[in-house]
C-alpha positions, 0 to 999 in steps of 0.5 A: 289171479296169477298171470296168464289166466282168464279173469272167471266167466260164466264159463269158468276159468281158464289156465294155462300150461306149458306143452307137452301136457299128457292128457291121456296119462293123466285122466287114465290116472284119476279114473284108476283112483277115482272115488266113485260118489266123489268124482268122475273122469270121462277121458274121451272129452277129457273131462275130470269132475268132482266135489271140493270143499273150499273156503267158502262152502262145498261144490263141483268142480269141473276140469277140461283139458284143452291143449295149452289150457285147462277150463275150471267151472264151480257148480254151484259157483264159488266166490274164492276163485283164486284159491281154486286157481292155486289149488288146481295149478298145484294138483295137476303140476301146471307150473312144471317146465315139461322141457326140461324134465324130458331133456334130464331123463330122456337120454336115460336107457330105463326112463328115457323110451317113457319119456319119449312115449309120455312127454310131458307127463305131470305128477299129480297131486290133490285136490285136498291133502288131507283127503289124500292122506286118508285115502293113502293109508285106506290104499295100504297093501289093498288094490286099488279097485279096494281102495275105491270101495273102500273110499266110496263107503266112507263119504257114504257113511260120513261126507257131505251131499252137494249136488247129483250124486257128487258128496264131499269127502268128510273133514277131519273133524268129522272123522276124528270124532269118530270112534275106529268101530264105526269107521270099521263098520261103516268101511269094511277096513281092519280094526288096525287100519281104521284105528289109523284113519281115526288117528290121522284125522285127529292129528289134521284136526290138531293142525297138521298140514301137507302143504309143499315148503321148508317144513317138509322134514317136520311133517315127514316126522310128524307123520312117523310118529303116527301108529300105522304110518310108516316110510312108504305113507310118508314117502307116497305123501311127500311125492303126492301132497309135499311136491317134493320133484325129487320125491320117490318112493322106493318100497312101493310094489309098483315101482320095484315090479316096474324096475324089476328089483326086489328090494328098496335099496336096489330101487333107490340105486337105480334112481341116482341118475334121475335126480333131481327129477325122481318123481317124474321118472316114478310117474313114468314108471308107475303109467307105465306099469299100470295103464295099458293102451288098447286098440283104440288108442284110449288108455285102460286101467291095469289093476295092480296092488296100490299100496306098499309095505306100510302096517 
């Protein structure tokens, strides 16, 4: 147990963080992307739930956002505490130093007015990669609101039941016994993008791993080499899956509009300044761009196309 966590109660367990913690940009985040039957974000009590599979079997895992802190509760309860704690601290970038990312970018003339309305903004991860990875390519060049149909259908057809209508997201080996029709079927996706999901699954059964380290440039190449997969997947997933803090991903549609830029070499030349902290600012731009606040003072989900040029 990493120091400075509670030991578990029957209340869970609870982690610290370093303020500035941006709640709000955060749950507003997970709502945009939440699959529905898989998870579910209630922002006024600053609540994420959702299945996870660990180690030792499937449950729900129950995320409260505290100041200073986040409360973690497994229902039904499970024994690899630990792992859980690692999971979650890496998912939500709770090991950041939100001070000096915010001081590297607040001078910046484009980041910095984000920085000063988000502090202490995280960029967030997954709970499981391999997950993450089939969800990117289901969100290629389709909205979000299509990625979460889309998303929800496949762990109806092929997930796992746990409890009150939360399933777990299929296994790799689940998906990769699968032929591409019945995940075309089953999903409503192309032949060509369910071909790829089968593909990326068989590759995770065969030992593929995302995990953040010093094999981050075999995994990119591991990825490429996949049909249906190309540089905005890979960069997406080094961001997201890799914990690459510099990670960006300039071809991403989201990014340009944000930026106002048209093509992925203007994109990435605007970024030079914000190295080595890329993706913080790309998390500054993408809430930016894709979350509004209303009169209340919550956070609503803009639309926007999820994906970006990958085939």
């Amino acid at each position: 147990m990493r120091d400075g966590a509670s030991p578990p109660t029957d209340r869970g367990v609870v982690l610290p963080f370093k303020e500035p913690f941006n709640t709000a940009a955060l749950l507003a985040s997970l709502a945009a992307h939440a699959v529905p039957g898989v998870e579910t974000v209630d922002g006024p009590a600053g609540d994420h739930s959702r299945a996870v599979r660990t180690p030792s079997g499937v449950t729900v895992v129950t995320l409260s956002f505290r100041p200073g802190f986040v409360t973690v509760v497994a229902d039904p309860p499970v024994t690899d505490t630990e792992w859980l704690e690692e999971v979650v601290r890496r998912w939500f970038d709770l090991d950041a130093d939100p001070a000096a990312v915010d001081a590297a970018l607040g001078a910046d003339p484009r980041v910095g007015p984000l920085v000063s309305a988000r502090p202490g903004l995280r960029v967030i991860g997954y709970a499981d990669a391999f997950e993450g990875a089939i969800m990117t390519v289901i969100g290629q060049q389709v909205s979000l609101a299509a990625t979460r149909t889309f998303g929800a259908r496949l762990v109806r057809a092929f997930g796992t039941p746990v409890r009150d209508g939360f399933s777990a997201y299929p296994t790799a080996h689940d998906l990769a016994s699968l032929a591409p029709e019945e995940v075309r079927a089953a999903v409503g996706l192309t032949s060509a993008r369910a071909a790829t999901v089968v593909r990326l699954a068989a590759a995770f059964a065969d030992g593929l791993t995302l995990e953040p380290g010093p094999d981050a440039a075999s995994t990119r190449a591991a990825l490429l080499a996949l049909p249906g997969i190309g540089p905005w997947t890979v960069d997406y997933l080094n961001v997201r899956a890799l914990g690459d803090r510099d990670g960006y991903v300039p071809g991403d549609l989201v990014l340009r509009r944000a930026l106002g830029v048209a093509s992925a070499n203007e994109a990435v030349a605007l970024a030079e300044p914000w190295r080595p902290y890329r993706a913080y600012a790309l998390y500054h731009l993408w809430t930016n761009e894709a979350y509004v606040a209303d009169a209340r003072g919550t956070t609503a989900i803009r639309e926007h196309d999820a994906g970006g040029p990958d085939a």
